[in-house]
C-alpha positions as CSV (number, residue, x, y, z in Angstrom):
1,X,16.6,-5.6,-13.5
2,X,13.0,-7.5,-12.6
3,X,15.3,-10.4,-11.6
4,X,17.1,-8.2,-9.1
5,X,15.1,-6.4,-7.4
6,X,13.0,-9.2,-6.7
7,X,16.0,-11.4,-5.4
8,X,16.2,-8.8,-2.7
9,X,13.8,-10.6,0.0
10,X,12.1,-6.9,1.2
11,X,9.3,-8.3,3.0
12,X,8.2,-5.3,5.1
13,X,9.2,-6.7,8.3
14,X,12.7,-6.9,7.3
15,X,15.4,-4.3,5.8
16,X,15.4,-3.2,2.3
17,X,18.9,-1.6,2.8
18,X,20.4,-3.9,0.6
19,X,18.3,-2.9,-2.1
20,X,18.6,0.7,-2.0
21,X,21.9,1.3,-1.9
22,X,22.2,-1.3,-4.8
23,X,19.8,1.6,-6.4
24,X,21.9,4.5,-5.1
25,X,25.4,2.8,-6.1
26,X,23.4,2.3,-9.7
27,X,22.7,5.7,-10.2
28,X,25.5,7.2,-8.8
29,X,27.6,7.5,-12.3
30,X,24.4,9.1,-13.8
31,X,25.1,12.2,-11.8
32,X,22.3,11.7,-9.5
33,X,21.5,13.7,-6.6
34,X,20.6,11.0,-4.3
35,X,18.7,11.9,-0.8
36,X,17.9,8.6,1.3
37,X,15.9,9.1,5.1
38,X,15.3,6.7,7.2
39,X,13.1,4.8,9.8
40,X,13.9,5.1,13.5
41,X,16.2,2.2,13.9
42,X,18.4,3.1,10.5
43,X,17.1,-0.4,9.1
44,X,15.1,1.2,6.1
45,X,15.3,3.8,3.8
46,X,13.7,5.8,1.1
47,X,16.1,6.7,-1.9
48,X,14.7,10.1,-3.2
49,X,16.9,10.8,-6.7
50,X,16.8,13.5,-9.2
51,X,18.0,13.2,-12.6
52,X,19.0,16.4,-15.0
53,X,18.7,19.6,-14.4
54,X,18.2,21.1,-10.9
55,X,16.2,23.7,-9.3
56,X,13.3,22.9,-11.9
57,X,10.2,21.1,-10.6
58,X,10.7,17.5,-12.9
59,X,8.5,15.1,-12.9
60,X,8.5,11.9,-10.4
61,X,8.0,8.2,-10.4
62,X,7.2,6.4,-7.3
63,X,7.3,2.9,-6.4
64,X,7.7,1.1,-2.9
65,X,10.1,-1.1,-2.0
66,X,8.2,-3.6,0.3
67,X,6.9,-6.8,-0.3
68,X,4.5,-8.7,1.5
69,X,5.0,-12.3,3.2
70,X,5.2,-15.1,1.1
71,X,4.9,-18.0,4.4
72,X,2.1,-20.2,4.3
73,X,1.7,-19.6,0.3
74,X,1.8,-22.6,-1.4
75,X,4.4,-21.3,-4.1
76,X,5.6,-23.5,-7.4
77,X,8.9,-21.4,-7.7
78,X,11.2,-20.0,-5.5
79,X,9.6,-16.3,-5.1
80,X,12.4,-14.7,-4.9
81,X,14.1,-15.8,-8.0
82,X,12.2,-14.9,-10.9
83,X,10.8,-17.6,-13.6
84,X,9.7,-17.1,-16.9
85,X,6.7,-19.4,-17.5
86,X,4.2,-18.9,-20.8
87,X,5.0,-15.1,-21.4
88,X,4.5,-14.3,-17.3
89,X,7.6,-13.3,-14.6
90,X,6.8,-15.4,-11.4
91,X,7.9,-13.8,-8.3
92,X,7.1,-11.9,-5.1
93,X,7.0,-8.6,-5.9
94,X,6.8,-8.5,-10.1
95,X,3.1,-7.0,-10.1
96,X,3.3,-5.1,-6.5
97,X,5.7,-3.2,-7.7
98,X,9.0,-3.8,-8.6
99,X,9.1,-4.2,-12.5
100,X,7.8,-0.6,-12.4
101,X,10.4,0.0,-10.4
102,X,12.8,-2.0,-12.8
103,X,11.5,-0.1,-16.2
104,X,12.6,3.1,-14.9
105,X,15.6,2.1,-13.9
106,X,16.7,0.4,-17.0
107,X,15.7,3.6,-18.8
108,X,18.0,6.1,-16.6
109,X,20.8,6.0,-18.9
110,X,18.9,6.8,-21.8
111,X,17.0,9.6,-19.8
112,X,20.3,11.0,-19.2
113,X,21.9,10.1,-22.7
114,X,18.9,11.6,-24.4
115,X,19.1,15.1,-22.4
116,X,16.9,16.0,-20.5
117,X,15.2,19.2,-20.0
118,X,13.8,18.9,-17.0
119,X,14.3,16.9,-14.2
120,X,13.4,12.8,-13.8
121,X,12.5,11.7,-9.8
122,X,12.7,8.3,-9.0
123,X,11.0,8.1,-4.7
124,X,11.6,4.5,-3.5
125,X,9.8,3.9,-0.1
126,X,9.8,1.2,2.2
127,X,7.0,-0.2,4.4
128,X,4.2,0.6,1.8
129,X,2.7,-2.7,2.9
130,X,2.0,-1.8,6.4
131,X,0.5,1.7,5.9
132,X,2.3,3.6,3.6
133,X,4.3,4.5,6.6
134,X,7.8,5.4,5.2
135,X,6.8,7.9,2.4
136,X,5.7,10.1,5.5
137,X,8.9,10.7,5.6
138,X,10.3,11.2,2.5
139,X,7.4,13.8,1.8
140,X,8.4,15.6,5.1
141,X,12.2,16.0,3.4
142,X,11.2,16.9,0.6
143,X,8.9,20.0,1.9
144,X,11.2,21.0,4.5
145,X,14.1,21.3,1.4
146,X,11.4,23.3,-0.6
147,X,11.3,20.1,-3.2
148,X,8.1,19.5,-4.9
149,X,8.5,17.7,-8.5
150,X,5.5,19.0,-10.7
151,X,3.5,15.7,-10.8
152,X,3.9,12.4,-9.7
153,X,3.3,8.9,-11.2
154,X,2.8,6.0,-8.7
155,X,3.3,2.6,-11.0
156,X,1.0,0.6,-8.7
157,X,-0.6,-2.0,-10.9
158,X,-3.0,-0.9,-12.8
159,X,-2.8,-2.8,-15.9
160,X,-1.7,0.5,-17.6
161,X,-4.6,2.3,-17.1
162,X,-4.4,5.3,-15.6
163,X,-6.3,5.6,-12.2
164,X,-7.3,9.2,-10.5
165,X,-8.8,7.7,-7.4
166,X,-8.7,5.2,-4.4
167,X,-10.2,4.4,-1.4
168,X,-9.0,5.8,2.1
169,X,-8.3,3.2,4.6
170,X,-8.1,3.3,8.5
171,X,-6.9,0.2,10.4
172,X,-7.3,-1.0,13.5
173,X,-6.4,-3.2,16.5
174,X,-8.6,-4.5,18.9
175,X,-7.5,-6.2,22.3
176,X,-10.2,-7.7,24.3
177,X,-9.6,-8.4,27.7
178,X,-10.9,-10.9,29.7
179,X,-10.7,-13.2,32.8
180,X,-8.8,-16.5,32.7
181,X,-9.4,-19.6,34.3
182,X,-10.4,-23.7,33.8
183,X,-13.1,-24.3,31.4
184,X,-14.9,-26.6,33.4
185,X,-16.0,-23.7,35.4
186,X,-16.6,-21.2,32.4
187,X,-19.2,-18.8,33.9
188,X,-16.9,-17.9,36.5
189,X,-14.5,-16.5,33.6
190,X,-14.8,-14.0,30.5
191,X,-13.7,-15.7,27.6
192,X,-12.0,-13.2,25.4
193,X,-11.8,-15.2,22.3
194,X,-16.1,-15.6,22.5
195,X,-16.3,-11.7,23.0
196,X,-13.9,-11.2,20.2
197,X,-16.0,-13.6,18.1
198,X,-18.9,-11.2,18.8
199,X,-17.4,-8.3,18.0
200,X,-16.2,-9.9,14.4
201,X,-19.4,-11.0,13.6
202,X,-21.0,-7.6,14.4
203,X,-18.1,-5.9,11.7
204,X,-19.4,-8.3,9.8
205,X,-22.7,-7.8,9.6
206,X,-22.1,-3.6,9.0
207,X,-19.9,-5.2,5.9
208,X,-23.2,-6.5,4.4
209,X,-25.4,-3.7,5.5
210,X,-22.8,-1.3,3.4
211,X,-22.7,-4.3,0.3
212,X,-26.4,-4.2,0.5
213,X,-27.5,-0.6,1.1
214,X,-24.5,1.4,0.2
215,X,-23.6,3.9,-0.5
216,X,-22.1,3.2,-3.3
217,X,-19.6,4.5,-6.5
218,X,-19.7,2.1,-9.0
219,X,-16.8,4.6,-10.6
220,X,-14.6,2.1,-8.2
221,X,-14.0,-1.6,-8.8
222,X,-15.7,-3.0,-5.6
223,X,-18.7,-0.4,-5.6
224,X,-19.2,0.6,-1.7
225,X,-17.5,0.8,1.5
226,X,-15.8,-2.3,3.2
227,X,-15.4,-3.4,6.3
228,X,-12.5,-6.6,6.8
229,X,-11.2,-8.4,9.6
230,X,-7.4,-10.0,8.7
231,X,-5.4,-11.3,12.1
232,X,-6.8,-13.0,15.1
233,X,-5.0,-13.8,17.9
234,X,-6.0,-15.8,21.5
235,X,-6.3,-18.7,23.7
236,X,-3.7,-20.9,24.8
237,X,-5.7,-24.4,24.7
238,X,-8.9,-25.7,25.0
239,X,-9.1,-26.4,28.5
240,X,-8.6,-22.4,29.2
241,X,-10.6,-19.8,29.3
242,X,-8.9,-17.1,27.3
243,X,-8.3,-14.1,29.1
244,X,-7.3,-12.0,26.2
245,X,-7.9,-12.0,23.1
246,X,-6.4,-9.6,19.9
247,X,-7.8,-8.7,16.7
248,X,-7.2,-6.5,13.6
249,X,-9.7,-4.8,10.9
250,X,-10.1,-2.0,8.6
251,X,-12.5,0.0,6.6
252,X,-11.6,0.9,3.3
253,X,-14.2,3.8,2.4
254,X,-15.6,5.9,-0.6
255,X,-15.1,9.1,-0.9
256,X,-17.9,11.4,1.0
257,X,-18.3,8.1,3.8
258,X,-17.1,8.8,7.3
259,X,-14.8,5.9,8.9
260,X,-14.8,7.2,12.0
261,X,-19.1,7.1,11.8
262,X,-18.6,3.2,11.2
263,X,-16.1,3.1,13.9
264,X,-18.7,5.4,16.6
265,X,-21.1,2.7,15.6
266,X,-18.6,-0.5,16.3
267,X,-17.9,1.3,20.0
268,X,-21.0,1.8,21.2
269,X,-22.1,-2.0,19.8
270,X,-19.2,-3.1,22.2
271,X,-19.4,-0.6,25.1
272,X,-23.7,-1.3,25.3
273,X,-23.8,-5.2,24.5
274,X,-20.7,-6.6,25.2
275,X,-19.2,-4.6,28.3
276,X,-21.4,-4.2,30.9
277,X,-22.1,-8.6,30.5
278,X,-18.2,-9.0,30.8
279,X,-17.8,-6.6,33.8
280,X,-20.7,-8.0,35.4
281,X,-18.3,-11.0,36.1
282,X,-14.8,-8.9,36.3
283,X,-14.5,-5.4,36.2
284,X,-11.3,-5.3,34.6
285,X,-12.8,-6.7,31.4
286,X,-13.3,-5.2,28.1
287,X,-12.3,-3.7,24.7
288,X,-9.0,-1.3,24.5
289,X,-9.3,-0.2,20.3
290,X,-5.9,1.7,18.8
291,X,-5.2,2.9,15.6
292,X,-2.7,0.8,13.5
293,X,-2.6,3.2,9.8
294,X,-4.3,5.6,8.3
295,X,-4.3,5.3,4.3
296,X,-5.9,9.5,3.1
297,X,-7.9,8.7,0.2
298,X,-7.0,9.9,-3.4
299,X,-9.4,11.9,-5.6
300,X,-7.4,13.8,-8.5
301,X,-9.2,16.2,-10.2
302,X,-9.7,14.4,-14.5
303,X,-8.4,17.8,-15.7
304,X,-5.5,18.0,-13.8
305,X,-1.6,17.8,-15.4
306,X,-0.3,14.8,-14.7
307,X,-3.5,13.2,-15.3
308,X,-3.5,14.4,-18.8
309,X,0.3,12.9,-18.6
310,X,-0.9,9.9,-18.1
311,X,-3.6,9.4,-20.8
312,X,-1.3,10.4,-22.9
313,X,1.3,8.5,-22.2
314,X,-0.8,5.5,-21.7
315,X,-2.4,6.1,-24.9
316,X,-6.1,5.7,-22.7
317,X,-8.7,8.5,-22.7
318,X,-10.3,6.2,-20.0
319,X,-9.0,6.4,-16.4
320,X,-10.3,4.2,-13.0
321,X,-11.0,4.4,-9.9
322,X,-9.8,1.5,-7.1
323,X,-10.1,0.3,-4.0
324,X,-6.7,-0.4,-2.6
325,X,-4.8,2.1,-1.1
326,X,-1.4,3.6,-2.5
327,X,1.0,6.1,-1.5
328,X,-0.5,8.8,-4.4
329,X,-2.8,10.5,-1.6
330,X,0.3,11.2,0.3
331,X,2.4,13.2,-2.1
332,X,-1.3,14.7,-3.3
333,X,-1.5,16.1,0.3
334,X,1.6,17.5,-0.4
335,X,0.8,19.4,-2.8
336,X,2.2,17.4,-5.7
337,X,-0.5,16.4,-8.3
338,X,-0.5,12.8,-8.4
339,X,-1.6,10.2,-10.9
340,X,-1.4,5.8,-10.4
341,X,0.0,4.0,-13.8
342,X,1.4,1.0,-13.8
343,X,2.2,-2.6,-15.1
344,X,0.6,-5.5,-13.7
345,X,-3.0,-6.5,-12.3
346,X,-3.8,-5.6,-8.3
347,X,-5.7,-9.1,-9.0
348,X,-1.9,-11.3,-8.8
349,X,-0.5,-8.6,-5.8
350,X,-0.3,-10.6,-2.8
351,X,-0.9,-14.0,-3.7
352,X,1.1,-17.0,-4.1
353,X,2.8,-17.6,-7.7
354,X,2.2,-13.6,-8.4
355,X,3.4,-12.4,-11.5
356,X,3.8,-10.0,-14.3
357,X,3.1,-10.2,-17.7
358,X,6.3,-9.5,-20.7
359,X,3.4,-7.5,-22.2
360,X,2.6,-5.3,-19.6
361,X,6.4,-4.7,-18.8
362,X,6.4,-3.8,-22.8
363,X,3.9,-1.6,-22.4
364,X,5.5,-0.1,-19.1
365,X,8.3,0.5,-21.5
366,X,6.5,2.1,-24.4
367,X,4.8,4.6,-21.7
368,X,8.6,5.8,-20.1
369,X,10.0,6.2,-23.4
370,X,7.0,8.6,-24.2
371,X,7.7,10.2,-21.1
372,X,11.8,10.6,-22.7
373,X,9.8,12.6,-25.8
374,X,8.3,14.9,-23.4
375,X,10.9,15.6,-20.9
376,X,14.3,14.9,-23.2
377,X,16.3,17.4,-25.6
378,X,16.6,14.7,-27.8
């Protein structure tokens, strides 16, 4: 099941179609009641499918769909055709997230054959990678229908170890705009790409001021608040001045730190330093800053449900805290008491040659068919 879910190429700018309705046609002789929602162009779609009885809360596992880009990786397998190399599955997509995905599935029919007395969830989203944005709308169904499963397990990689918290993140996209023209007469221009580089470097320096001063959690893997810069786009060639320039970052903050504080502080760097020098030579010039994603941050409460779940099923007393996003703070919004368990290390997600190991898929396993004891008849 690894090997096919990971041959379907689901990179988040494409369609996962393919792959859910390979999911829906799987499930269909189980009985399943099967409700899929899509994005705005009918390219993607979230499979939301109950298992067992009905009109009983049940208990749900969640997984995305989406995989991120593998150009520009230098790969020593095809990644989406999955190799089996010293004990490890090689492949886009094994340890963010689709041989959680792939356990449960292989377990539906003995879910079913096993009876069970409550109901089993399985919510498949797509475009996880780009700010959790297609759960939104499974979560919105699933309200409006007056469907709220009991707790929910997100199988993010977590090596098995149950994880109660995560970061928030808030994303964004800056476009600076300046004033083109010949480089041999740069003053009379505003170079876009320098301005940019300005603005960069001053997100960098708040990233060491919050490394160096905090606050910090050292409950979470990477102890404080961060502040990145991915994508930069600008310039046509060197004998331009750029008149535009475009650039994306993100904070990824601790509970109790306020994003839009850091973000106050990155405006008035650019509309008191930067601005008033670029408009000095064209008045059009400047910073235009949108929102891209918003990721809420999770903080379960130890002593909830499906936290207890977990451990148990897990077998670990211990639980973590991380500092990637997932889509567990949506469906805790919601309402639904949410929990992040699941094969894999967040340390191989996104990288070339990423992988799984057979042991943590075992011990995927192990943790599902506990979950059978609890929720089956037999």
């Amino acid at each position: 099941m690894i090997r096919r879910l990971v041959a379907f190429p689901t990179v988040s700018r494409d369609s996962n179609l393919e792959l859910i309705h390979y999911v829906r046609d799987y499930l269909a002789p189980f009985d399943a009641d099967i409700r899929l929602t899509h994005d705005d162009g009918a390219r993607k779609a979230n499979l939301y499918a109950t298992l067992g009885p009905r009109g009983v809360a049940g208990v749900a596992l969640s997984g995305h769909t989406d995989v991120v880009p593998v150009e520009g990786q230098p790969w020593d397998t095809d990644p989406f055709n999955v190799v089996e190399i010293d004990g490890r599955l090689h492949g886009r997509g094994t340890s963010d997230m689709k041989s959680f995905i792939a356990v449960a599935l292989t377990l539906v029919p003995e879910f079913v054959s096993r009876g069970l007395r409550e109901p089993l969830h399985l919510a498949l989203s797509y475009d996880e990678e780009v700010g959790c944005l297609g759960v939104g709308r499974m979560i919105e169904d699933l309200v409006r229908a007056n469907l709220r499963p009991r707790g929910c397990i997100v199988g993010e990689p977590t090596l098995m170890r149950p994880v109660i918290a995560h970061k928030g993140k808030k994303s964004y996209r800056c476009t600076v705009r300046g004033l083109a023209g010949h480089s041999a007469y740069a003053p009379g221009g505003v170079n876009a790409v320098e301005y940019a580089a300005e603005a960069i470097a001053f997100l960098k320096g708040m990233a060491r001021r919050l490394r160096d001063c905090g606050p910090w959690d050292h409950g979470f893997d990477v102890a404080y608040t961060t502040v990145h810069t991915g994508v930069v786009r600008g310039g046509t060639q060197l004998n331009v001045i750029p008149g535009e320039c475009v650039f994306d970052f993100e904070f990824r903050h601790l509970p109790g730190d306020d994003p839009e504080r850091l973000l106050g502080e990155f405006r008035r760097y650019v509309a008191t330093r930067l601005e008033p020098e670029m408009r000095e030579v064209h008045r059009d010039a400047g910073f235009v800053i949108e929102r891209l994603s918003e990721i809420p941050l999770l903080d379960a409460s130890p002593e909830s449900e499906i936290v207890g779940l977990a451990q148990e099923l897990s077998g670990q007393a211990q639980f973590g805290k991380v500092s990637f996003g997932t889509e567990a703070s949506r469906f805790q919004r919601a309402g639904i008491p949410t929990v992040v368990c699941g094969p894999g290390s967040i340390e191989q997600a996104h990288k070339p040659n990423e992988y799984v190991t057979i042991e943590q898929v075992a011990r995927c396993e192990a943790f599902l068919r506990r979950l059978m004891d609890r929720i089956c008849r037999n």
